[in-house]
Backbone as CSV, one residue per row, in Angstrom:
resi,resn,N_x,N_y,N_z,CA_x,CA_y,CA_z,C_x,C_y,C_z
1,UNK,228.464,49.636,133.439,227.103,49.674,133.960,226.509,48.283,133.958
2,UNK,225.647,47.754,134.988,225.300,46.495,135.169,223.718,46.377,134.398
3,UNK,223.391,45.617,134.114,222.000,45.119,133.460,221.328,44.236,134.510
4,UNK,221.541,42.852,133.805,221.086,41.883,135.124,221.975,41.650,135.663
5,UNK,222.618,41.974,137.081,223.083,41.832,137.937,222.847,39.795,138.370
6,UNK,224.228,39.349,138.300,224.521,38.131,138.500,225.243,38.833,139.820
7,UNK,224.755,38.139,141.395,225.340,38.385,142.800,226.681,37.378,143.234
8,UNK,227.547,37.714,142.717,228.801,36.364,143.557,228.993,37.263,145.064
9,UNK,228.642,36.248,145.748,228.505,36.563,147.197,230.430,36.207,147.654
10,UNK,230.611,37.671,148.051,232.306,37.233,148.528,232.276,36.137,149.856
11,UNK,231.853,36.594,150.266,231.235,35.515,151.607,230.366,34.312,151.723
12,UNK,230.233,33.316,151.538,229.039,32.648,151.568,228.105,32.299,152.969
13,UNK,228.803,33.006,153.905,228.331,33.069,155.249,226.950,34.652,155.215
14,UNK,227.400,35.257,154.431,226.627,36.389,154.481,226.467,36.985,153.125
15,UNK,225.166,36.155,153.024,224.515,35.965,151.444,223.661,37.752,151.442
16,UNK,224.280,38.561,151.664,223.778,39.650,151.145,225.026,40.590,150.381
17,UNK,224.478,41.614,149.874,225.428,42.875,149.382,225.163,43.816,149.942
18,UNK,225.765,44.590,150.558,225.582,46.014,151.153,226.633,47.148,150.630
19,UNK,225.971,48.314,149.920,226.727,49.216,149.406,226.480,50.339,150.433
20,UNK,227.114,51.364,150.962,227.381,52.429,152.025,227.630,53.561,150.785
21,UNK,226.521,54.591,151.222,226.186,56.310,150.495,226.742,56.388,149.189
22,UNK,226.051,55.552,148.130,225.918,55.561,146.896,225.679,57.210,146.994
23,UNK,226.133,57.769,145.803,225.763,59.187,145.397,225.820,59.293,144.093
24,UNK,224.458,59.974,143.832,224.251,60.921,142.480,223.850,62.211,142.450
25,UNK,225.039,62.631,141.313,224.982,63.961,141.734,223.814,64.360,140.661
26,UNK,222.540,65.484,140.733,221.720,65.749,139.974,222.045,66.326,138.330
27,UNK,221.887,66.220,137.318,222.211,66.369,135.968,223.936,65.976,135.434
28,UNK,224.360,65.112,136.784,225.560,64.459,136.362,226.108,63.212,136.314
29,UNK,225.053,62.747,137.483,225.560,61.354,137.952,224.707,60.336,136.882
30,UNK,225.220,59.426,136.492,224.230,58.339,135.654,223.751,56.941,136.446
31,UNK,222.596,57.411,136.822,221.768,56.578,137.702,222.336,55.096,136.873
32,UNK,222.208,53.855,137.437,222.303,52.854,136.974,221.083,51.976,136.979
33,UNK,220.786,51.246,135.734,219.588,50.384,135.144,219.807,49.018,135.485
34,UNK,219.167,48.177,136.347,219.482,46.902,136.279,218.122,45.992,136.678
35,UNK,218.461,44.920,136.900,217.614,44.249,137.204,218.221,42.590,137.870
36,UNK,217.611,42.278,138.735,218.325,40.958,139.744,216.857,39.864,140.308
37,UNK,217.226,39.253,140.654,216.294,37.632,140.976,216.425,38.512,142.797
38,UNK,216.716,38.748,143.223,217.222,39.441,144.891,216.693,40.897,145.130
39,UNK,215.635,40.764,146.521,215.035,42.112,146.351,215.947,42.737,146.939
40,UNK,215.660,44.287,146.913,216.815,45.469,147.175,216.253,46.143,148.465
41,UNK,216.858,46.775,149.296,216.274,47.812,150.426,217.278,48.912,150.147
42,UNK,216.727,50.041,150.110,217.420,51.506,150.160,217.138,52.292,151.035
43,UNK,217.928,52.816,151.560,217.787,53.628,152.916,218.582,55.438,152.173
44,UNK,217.256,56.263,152.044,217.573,57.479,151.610,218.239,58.172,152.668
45,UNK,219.786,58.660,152.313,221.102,59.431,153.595,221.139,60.916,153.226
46,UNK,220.184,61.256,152.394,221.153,62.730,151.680,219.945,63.129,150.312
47,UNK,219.010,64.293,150.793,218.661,64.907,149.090,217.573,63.740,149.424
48,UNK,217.331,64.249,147.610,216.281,62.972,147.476,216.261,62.349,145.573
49,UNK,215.524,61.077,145.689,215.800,61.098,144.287,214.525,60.186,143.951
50,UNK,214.635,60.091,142.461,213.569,59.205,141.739,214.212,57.891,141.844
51,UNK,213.217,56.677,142.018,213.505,55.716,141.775,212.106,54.845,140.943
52,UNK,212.815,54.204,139.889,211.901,53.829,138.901,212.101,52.221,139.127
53,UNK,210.903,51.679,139.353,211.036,50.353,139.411,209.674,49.867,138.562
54,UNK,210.187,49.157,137.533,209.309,48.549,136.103,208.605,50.388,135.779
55,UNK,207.437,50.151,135.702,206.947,51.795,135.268,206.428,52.591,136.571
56,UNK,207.094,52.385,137.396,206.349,53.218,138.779,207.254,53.794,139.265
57,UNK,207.215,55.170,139.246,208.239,56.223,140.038,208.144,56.437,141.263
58,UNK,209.368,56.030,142.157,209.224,56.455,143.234,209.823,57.833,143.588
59,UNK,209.380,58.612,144.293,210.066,60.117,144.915,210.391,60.012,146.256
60,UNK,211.628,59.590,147.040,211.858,59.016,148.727,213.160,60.414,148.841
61,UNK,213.046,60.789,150.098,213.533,61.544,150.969,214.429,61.154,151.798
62,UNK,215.145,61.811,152.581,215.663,61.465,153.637,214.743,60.723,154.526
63,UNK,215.381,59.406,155.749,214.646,59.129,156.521,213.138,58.159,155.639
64,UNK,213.352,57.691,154.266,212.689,56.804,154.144,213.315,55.757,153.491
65,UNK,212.413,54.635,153.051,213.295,53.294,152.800,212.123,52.884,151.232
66,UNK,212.952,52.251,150.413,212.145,51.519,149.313,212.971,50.653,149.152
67,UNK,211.792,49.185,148.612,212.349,48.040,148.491,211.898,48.013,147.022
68,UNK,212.834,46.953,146.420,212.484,46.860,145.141,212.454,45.551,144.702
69,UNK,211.265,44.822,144.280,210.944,43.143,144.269,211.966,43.061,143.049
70,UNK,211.656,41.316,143.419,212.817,40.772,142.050,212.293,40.842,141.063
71,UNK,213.023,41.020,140.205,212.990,41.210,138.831,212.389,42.417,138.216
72,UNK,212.066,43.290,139.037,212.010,44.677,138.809,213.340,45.590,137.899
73,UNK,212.392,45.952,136.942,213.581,46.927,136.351,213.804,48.198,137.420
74,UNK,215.065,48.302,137.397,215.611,48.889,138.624,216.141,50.646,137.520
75,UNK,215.731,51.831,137.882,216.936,52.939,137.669,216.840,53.867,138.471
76,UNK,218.108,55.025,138.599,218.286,55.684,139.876,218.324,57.323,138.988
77,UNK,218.329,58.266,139.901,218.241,59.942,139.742,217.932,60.795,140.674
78,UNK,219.426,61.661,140.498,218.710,62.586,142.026,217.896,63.412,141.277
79,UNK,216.901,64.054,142.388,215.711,65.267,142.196,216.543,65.989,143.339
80,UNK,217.657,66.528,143.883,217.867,67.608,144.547,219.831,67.378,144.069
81,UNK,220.589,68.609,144.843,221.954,68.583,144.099,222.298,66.946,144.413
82,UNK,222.535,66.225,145.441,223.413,64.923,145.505,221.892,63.984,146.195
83,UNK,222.384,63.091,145.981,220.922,61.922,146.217,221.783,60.969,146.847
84,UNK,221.870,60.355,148.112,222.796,59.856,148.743,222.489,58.138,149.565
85,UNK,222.350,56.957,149.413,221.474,56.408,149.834,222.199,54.932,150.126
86,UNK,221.946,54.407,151.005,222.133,52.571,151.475,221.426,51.706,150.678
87,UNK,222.202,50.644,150.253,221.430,49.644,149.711,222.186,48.138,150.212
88,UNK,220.866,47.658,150.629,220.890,46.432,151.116,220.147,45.727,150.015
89,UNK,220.814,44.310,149.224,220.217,43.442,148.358,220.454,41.785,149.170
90,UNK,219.425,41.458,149.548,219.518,40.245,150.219,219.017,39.218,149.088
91,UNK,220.088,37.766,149.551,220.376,36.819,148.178,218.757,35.932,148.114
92,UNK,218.225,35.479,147.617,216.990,34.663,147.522,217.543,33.195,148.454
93,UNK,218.506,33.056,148.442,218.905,31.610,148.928,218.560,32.173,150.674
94,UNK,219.026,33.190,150.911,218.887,33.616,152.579,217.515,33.812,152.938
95,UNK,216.646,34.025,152.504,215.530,33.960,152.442,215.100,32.247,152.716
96,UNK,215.144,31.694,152.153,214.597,30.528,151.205,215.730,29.493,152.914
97,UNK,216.324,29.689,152.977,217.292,28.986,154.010,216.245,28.971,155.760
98,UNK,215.712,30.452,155.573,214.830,30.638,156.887,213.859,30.529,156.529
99,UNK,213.301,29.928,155.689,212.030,29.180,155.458,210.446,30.324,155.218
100,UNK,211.226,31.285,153.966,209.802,31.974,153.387,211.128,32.184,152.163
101,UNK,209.793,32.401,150.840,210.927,32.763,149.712,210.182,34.385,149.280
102,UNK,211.448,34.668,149.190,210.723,36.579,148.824,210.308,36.450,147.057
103,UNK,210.537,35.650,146.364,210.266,35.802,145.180,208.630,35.676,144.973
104,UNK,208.110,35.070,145.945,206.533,34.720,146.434,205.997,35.876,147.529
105,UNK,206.730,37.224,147.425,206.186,37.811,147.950,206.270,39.263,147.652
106,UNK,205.125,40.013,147.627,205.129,41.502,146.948,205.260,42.336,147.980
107,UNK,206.549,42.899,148.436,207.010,44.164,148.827,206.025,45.079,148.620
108,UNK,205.466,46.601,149.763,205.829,47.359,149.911,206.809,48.481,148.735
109,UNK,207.023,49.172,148.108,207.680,49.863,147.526,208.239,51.412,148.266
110,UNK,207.266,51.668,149.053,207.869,53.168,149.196,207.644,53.016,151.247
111,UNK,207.944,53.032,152.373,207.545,53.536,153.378,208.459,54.248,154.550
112,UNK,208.048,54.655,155.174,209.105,55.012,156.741,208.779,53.980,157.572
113,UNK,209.789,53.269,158.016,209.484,52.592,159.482,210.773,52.762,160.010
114,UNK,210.368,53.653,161.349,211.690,53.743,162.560,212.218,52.067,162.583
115,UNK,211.628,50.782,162.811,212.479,49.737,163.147,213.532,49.543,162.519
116,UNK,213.133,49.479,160.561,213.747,49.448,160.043,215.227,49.985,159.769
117,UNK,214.492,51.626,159.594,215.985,51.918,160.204,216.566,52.172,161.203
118,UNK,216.332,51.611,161.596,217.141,51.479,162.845,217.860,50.384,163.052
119,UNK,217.614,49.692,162.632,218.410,48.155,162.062,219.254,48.400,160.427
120,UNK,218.991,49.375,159.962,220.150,49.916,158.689,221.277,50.639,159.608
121,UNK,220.831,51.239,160.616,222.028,51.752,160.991,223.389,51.010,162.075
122,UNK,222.296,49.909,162.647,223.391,48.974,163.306,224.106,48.080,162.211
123,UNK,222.924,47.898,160.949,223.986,47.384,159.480,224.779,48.090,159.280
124,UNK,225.083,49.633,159.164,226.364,50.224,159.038,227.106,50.372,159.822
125,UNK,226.857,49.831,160.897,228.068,49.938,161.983,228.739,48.736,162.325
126,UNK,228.328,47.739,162.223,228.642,46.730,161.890,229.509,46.136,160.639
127,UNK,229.086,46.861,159.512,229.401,46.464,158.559,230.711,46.866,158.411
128,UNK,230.952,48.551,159.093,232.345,48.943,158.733,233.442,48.222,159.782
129,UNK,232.972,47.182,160.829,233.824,46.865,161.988,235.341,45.916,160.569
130,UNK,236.111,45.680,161.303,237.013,45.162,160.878,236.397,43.236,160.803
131,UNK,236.904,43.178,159.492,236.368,40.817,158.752,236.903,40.406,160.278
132,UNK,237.640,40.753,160.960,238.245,40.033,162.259,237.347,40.523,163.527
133,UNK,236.764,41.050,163.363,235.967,41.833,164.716,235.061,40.317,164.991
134,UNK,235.381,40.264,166.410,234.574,38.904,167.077,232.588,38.671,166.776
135,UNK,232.271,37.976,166.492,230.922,37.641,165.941,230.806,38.679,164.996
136,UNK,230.881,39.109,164.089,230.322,40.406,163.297,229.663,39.836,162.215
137,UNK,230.358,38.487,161.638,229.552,37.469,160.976,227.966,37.493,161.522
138,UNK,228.051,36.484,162.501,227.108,36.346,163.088,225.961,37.909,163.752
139,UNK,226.678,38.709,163.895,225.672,40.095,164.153,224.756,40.271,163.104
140,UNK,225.733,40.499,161.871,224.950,40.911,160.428,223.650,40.363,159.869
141,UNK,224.323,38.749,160.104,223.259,37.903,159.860,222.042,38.031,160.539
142,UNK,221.903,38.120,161.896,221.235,38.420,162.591,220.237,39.432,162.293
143,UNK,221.034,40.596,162.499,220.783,41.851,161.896,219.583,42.344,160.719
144,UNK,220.410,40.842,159.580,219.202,41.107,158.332,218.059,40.005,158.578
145,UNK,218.134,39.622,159.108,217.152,38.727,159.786,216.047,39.186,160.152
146,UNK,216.281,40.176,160.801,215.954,40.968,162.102,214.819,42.250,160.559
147,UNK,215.813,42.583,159.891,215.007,42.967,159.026,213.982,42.490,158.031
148,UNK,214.505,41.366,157.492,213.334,40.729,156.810,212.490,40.461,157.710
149,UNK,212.307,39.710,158.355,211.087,39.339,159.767,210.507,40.792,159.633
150,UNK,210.322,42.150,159.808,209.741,43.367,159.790,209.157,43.623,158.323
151,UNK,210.040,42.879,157.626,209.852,43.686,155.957,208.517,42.557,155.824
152,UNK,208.962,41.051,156.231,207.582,40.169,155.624,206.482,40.519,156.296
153,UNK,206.098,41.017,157.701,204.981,41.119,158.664,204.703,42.329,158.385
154,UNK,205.201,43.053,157.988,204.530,44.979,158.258,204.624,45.588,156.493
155,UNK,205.503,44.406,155.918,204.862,45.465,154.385,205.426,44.532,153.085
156,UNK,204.758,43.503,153.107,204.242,42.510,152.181,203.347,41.527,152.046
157,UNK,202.489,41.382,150.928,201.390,40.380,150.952,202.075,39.542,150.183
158,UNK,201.621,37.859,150.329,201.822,36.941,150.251,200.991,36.852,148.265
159,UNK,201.945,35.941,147.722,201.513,35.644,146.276,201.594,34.208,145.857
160,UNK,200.972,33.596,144.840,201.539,32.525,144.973,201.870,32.270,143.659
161,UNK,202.899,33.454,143.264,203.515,32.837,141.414,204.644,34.150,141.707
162,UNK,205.745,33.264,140.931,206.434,34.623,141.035,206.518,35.832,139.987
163,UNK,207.055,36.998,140.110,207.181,37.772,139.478,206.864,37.651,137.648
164,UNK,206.313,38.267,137.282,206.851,38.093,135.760,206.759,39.248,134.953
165,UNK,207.332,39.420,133.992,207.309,40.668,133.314,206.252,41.297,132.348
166,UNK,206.199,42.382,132.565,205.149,42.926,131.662,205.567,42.901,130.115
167,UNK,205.095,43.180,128.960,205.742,42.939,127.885,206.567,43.880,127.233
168,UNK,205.964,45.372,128.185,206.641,46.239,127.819,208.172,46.362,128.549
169,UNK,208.196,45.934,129.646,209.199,45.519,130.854,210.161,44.928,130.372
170,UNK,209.801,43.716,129.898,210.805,42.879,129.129,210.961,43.307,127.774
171,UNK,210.528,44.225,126.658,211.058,45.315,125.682,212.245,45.823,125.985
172,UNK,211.913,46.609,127.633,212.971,47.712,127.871,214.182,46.919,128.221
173,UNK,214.143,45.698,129.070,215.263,45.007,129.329,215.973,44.958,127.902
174,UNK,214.762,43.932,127.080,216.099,43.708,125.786,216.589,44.558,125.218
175,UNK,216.087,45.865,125.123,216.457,47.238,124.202,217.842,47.444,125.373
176,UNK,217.681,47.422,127.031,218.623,47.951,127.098,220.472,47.097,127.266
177,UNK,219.949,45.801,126.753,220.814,44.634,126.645,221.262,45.149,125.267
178,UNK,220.188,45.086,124.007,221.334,45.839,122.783,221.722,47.122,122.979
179,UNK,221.483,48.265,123.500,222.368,49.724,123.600,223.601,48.961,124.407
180,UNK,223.683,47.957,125.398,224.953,47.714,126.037,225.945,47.156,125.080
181,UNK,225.656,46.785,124.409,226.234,45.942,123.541,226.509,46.605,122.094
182,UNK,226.019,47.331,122.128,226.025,47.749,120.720,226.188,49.768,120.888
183,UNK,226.573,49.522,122.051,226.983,51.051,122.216,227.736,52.086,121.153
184,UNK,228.978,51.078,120.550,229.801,51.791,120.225,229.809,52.114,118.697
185,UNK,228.610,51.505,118.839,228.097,51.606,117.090,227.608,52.441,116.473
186,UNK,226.749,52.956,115.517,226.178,54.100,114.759,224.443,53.436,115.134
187,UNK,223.705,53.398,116.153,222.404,52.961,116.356,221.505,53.770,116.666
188,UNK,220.503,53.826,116.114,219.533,54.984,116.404,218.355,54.255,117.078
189,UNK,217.382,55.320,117.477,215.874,54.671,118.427,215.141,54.007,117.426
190,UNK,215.299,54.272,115.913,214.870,53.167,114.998,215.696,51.663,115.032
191,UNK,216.795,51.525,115.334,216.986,50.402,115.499,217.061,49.700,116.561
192,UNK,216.743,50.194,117.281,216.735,49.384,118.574,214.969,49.158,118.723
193,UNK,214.291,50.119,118.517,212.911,49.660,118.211,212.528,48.528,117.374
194,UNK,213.005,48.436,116.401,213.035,47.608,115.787,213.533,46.357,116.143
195,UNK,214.536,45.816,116.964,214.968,45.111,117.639,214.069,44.564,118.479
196,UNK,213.537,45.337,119.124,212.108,44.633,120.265,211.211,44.780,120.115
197,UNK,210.741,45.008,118.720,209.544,45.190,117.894,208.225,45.668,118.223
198,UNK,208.907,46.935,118.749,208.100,48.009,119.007,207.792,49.172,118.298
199,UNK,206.380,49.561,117.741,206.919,51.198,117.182,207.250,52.244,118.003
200,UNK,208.094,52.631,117.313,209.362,53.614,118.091,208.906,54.695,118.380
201,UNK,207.684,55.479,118.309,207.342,56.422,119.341,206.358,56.001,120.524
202,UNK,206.199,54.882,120.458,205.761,54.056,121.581,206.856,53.616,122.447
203,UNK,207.637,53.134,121.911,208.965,53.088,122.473,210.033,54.176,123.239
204,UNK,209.783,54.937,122.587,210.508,56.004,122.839,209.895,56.680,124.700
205,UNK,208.606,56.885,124.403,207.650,57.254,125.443,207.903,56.338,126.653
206,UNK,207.865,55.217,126.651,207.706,53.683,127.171,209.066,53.908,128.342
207,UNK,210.324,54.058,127.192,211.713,53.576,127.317,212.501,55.217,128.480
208,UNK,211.519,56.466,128.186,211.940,57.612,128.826,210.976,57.207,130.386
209,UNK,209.762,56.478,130.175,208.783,56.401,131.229,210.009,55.650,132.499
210,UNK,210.552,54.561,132.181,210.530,53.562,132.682,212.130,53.517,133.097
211,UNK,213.320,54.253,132.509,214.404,54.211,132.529,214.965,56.077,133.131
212,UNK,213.783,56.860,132.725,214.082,57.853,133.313,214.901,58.782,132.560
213,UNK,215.599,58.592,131.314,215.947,59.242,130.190,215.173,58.552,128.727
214,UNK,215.414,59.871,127.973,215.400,59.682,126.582,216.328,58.591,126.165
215,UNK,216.068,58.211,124.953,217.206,57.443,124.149,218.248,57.540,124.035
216,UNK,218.406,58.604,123.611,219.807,59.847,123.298,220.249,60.295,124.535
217,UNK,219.940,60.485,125.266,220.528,60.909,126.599,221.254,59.595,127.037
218,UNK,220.610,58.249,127.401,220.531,57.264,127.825,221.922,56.645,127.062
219,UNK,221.895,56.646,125.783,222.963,56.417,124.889,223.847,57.034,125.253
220,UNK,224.042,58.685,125.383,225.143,59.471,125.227,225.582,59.329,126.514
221,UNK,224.917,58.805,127.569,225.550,59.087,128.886,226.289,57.379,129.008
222,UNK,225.233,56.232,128.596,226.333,55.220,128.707,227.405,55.285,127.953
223,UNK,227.739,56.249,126.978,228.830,56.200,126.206,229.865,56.828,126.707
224,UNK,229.344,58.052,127.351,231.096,58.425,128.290,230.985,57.920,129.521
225,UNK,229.934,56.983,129.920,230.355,56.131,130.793,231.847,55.211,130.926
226,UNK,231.667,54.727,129.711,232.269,53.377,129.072,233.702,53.801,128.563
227,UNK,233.984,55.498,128.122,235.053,56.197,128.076,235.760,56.462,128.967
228,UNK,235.255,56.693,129.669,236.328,56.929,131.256,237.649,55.752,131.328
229,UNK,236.452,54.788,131.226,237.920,53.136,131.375,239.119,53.569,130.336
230,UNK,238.544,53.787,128.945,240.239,54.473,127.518,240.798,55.830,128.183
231,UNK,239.814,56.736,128.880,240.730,58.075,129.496,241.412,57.697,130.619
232,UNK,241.524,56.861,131.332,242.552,56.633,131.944,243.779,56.377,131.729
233,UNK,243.824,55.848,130.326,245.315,55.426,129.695,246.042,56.374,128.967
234,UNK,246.897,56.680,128.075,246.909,57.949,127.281,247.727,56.782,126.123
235,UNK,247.158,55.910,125.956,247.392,54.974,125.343,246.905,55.377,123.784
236,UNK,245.686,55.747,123.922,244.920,56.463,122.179,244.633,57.953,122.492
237,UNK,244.188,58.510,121.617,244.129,60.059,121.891,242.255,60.353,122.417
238,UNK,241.969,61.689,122.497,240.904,61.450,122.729,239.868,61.322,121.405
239,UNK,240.194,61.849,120.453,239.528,61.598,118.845,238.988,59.952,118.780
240,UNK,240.180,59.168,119.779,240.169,57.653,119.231,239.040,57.199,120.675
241,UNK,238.912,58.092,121.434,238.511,57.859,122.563,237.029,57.666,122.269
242,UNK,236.523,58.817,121.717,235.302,59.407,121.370,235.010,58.076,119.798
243,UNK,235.408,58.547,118.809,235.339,56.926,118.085,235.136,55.920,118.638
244,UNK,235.839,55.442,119.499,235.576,54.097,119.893,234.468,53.809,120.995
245,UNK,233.782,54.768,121.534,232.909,55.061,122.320,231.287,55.426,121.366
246,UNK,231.326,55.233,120.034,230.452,55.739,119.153,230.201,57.325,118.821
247,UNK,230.983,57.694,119.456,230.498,59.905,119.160,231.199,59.345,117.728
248,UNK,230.826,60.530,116.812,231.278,60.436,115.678,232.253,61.936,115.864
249,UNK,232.544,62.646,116.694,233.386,64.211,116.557,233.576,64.130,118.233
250,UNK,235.099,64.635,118.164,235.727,64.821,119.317,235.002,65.981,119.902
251,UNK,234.468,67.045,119.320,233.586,68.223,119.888,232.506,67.986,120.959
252,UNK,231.994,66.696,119.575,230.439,66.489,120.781,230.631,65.630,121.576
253,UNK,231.591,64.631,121.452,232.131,63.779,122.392,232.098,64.931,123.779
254,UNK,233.382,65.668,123.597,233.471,66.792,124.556,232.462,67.700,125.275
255,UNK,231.546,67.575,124.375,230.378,68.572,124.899,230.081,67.632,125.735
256,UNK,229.510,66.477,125.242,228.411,65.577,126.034,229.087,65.199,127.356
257,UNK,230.284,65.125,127.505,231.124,64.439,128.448,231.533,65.649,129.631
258,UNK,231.048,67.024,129.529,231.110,67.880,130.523,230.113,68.061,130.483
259,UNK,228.667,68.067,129.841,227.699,67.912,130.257,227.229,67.243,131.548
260,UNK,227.756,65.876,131.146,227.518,64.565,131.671,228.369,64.608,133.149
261,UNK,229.681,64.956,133.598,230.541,64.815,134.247,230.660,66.076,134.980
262,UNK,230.805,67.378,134.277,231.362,68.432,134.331,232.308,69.275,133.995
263,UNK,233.242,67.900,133.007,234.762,68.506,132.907,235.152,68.116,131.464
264,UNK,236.454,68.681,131.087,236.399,68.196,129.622,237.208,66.755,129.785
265,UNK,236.642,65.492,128.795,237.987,64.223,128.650,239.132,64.920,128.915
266,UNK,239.841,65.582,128.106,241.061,65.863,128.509,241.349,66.181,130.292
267,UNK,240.176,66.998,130.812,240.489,67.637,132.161,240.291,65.739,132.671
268,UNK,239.558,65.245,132.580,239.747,64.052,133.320,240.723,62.891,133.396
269,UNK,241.407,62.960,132.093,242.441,62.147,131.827,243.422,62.761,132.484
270,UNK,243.765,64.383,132.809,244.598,64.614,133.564,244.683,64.522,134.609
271,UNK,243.677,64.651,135.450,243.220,64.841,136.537,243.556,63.207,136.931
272,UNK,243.122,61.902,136.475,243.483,60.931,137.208,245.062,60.354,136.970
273,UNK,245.569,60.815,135.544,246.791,60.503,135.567,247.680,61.384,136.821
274,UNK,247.087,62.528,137.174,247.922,63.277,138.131,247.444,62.558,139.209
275,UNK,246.865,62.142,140.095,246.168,61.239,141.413,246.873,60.199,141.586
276,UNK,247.200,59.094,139.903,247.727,58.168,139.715,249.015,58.184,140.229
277,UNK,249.791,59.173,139.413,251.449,59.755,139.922,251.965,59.888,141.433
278,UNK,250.649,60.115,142.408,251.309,60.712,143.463,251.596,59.330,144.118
């Protein structure tokens, strides 16, 4: 799972990232928490879901778009069975190259505009052409061009400081920099409160507001996150799986992990070692 997202652009011709129908599935998928210097555009394909950016929930549908400024704490969740969606993150340098910088400018968060998408969808058609397809470089570029020019004139006001964090904002970042780090440990919402020196039912409230789970949820789900990578091997058992992932019992390991997924570790370790084989 990513935190602050550092962007290595595979391309340096086309300083953006574009991901095609991200999906979360509702009470399974684990939305991801991050945060980046590069604002985001999402184009809702499927369902609908929450999107939490610093403490403001968004609720977007099919057929709408949210942008998310820099340095926004970023997390994801469907509100219907699968939540299905485009994301375009354009680099600050591409910006800053055509002469406006988005870090000096406050997005819009939630709207519909036909232009827009309508220019996400020549981005996906484009995007899937073949690295050899004649100008496609040059289309894309164009393309997001074509979008920022709409995004700065029709749904952002001009600022003149950039972003900065609220104090509670930057709490949740560092709290969720030690659960990454300190996942696999024996840590409770007292110590991590304590860590960003907050009292912990302030915290607690704050950290469910803003991230979209509890502590314990938030914990237990990055933890069989982070298991999947040891169930692929059959290298340790799953007892060692669940240990080394912080569960203290292969049971609740198990519970939490078909909770979380649907299936038991074991059904998943089989399931990709059999995929693997063929």
């Amino acid at each position: 799972m990513n935190l602050y997202e550092n962007h290595n652009l595979e391309n340096s011709e086309l300083p953006i990232i574009y991901h095609e129908n991200f999906t979360l599935i509702k009470d399974l998928s684990f939305g991801r928490t991050n945060w980046h210097k590069n604002i985001e555009l999402l184009q809702t394909t499927e369902g609908c879901g929450l999107i939490t950016s610093d403490s403001e929930r968004i609720y977007t549908k099919l057929g709408e778009l949210a942008v998310i400024n820099a340095n926004h704490l970023l997390s994801f969740s469907a509100e219907s069975k699968k939540f299905s969606y485009r994301c375009l993150i354009i680099d600050r340098s591409f910006c800053i190259s055509n002469g406006f910088d988005s870090s000096f400018l406050e997005f819009d968060n939630h709207f519909v505009d036909e232009n827009i998408s309508s220019l996400m969808e020549e981005l996906s058609h484009e995007w899937s052409l073949p690295t050899s397809s004649p100008y496609r470089t040059l289309k894309i570029r164009a393309i997001v061009l074509q979008i920022m020019k709409h995004l700065c004139l029709e749904h952002s006001t001009p600022r003149d400081f950039e972003h900065t964090d609220s104090k509670i904002s930057s709490s949740i970042k560092k709290a969720i920099d030690f659960i990454s780090t300190n996942y696999e440990k024996d840590i409770s919402l007292d110590d991590v409160a304590n860590h960003v020196g907050l009292n912990k039912y302030y915290f607690a409230h704050e950290f469910r507001t803003i991230t979209g789970f509890t502590f314990v949820s938030y914990l237990n789900k990055l933890r069989c996150e982070m298991s999947k990578r040891l169930l692929i091997t059959n290298k340790i058992s799953i007892s060692e799986v669940a240990q080394s992932c912080g569960f203290n019992s292969k049971s609740y390991f198990a519970k939490t992990f078909k909770k979380q997924f649907g299936i038991l570790p074991s059904e998943y370790r089989q399931n990709k070692t059999s995929r693997d084989a063929k």
